[in-house]
C-alpha positions as CSV (number, residue, x, y, z in Angstrom):
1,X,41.8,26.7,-17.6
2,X,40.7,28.1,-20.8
3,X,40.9,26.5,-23.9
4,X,44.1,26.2,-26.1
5,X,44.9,29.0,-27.9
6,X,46.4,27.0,-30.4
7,X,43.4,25.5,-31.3
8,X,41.3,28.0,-33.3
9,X,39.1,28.0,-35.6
10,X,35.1,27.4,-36.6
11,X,33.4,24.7,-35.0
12,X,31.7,21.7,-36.3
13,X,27.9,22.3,-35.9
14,X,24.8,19.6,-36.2
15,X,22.1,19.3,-37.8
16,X,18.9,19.7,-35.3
17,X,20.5,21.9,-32.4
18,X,18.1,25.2,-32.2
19,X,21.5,28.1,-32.6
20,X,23.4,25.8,-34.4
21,X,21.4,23.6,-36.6
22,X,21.4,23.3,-40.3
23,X,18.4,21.4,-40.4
24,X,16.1,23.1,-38.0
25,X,13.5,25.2,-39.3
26,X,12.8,27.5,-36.9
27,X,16.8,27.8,-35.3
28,X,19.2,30.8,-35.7
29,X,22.0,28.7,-37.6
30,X,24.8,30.3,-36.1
31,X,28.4,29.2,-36.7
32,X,30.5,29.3,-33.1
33,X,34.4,29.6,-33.4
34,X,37.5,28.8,-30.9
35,X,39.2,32.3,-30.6
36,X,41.9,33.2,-28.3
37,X,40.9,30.5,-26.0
38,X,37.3,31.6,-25.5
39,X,33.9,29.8,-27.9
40,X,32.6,33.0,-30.1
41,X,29.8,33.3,-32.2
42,X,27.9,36.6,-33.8
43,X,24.4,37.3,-33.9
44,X,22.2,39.7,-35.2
45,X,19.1,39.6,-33.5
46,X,15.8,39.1,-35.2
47,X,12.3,40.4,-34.9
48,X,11.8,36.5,-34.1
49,X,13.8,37.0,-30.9
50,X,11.1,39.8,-29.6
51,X,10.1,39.5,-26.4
52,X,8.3,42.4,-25.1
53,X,7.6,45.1,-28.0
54,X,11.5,46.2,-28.8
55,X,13.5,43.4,-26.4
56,X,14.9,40.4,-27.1
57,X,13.4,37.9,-25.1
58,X,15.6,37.0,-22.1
59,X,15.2,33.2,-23.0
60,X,17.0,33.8,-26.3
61,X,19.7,35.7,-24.5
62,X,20.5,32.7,-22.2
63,X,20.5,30.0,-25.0
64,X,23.3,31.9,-26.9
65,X,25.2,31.9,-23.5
66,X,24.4,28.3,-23.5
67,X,25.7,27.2,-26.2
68,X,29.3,29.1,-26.2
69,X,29.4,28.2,-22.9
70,X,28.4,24.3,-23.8
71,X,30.8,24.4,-26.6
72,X,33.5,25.3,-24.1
73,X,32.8,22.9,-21.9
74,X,33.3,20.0,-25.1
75,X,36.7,21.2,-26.3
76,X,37.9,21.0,-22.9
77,X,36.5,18.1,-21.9
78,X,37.1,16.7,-25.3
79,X,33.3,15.0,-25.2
80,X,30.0,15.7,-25.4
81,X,28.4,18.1,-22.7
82,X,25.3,19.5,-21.5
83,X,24.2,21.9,-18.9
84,X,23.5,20.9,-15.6
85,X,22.6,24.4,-14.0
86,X,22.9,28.4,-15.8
87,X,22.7,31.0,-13.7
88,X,22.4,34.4,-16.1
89,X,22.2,37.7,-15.8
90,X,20.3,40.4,-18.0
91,X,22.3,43.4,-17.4
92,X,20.6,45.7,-20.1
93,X,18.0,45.5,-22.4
94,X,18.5,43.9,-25.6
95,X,17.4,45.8,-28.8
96,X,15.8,43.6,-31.5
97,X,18.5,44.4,-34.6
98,X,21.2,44.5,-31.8
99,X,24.8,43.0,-33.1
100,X,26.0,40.8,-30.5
101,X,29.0,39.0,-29.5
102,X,28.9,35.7,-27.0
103,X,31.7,34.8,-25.9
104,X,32.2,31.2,-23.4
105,X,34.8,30.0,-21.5
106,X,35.9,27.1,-19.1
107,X,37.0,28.5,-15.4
108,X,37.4,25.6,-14.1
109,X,35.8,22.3,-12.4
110,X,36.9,19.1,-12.3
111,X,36.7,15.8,-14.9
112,X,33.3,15.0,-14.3
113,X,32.2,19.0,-14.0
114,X,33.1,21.9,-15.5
115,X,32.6,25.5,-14.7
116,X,31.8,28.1,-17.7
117,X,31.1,31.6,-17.6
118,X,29.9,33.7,-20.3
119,X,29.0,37.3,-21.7
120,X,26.8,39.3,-24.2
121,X,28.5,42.1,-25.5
122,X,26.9,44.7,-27.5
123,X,28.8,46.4,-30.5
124,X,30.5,49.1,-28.9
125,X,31.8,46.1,-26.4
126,X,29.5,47.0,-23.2
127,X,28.4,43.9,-20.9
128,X,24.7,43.5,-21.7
129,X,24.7,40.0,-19.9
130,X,26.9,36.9,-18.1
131,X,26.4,33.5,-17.0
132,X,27.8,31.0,-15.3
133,X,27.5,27.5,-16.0
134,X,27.9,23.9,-14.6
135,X,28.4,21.3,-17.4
136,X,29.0,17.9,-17.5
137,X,29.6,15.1,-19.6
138,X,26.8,12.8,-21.7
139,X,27.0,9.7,-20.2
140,X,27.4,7.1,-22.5
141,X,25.1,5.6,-24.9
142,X,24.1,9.3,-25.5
143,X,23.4,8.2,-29.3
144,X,25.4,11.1,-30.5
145,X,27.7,10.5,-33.6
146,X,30.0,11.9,-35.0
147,X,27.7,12.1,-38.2
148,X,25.5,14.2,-36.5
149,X,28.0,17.1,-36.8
150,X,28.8,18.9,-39.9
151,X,32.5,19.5,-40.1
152,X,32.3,21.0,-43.7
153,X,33.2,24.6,-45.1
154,X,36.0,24.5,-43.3
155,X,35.3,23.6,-39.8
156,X,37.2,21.7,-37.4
157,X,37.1,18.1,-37.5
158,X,34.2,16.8,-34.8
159,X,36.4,13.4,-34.3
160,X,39.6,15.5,-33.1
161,X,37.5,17.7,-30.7
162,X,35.6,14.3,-29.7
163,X,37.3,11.6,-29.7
164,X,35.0,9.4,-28.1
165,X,32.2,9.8,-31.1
């Protein structure tokens, strides 16, 4: 039940979200992409993702699951989604510096719910973390719009992987 190959590319991003954001001050601004059916995006980690002396804090960890997994969860569904349970697991530490990959993936569900699951892989490709997540749709009247996305620089257009904004 992953997402369609066919469909590849970067991924529209907003303006506020915390990884994604342009606009947020404080946020990683990382730029997720549809890749062989699985949501993708690259991270270097920063001395602003410490947690304890030389690890990145495990809260940092699960919002990069988060949003892959989120993202996911939107192409498939083909609307806006947000978590409604994570369940992650910090396999091994995570240096600050580290070069990450997150990947995130539908595995199924039904209309209203979808299952996600997600890893942290390190750059010689071992596991350092999963998840699993439940997702479902905004209701509506969320107050999202399609202007809230950036879809510039080459991104996908928001409208075709929402049609509802």
């Amino acid at each position: 039940m992953s997402i369609p190959e066919a469909l590849s590319g970067l991924l529209p991003w907003s303006r506020s979200c915390f990884v994604c954001g342009e606009a947020n001050p404080h946020g990683l601004r990382l730029r997720s992409r549809l890749e062989g059916g699985k949501v993708v995006l690259e991270h270097v980690t920063r001395d602003a993702d410490r947690g304890w002396k030389h690890i990145v804090h495990g809260g940092i960890t699960m919002t990069l699951l988060d949003e892959v997994m989120a993202w996911a969860a939107i192409v498939r569904s083909q609307a806006p989604c947000v978590a409604a349970e994570l369940t992650t697991r910090l396999l091994r530490p995570i240096e600050v510096g580290a070069r990450l990959r997150v990947e995130g993936e539908v595995t199924g569900g039904r209309p209203r719910l979808l299952l996600t699951a997600g890893r942290v892989l390190g750059e010689d490709g071992q596991v350092l973390a999963t998840a699993e997540g439940k997702y479902v749709r905004m209701p509506e009247g969320h107050g999202l719009r399609a202007e809230d996305f950036v879809s510039g620089s080459g991104a996908l257009d928001v409208r075709r992987l929402m049609p509802s904004l």
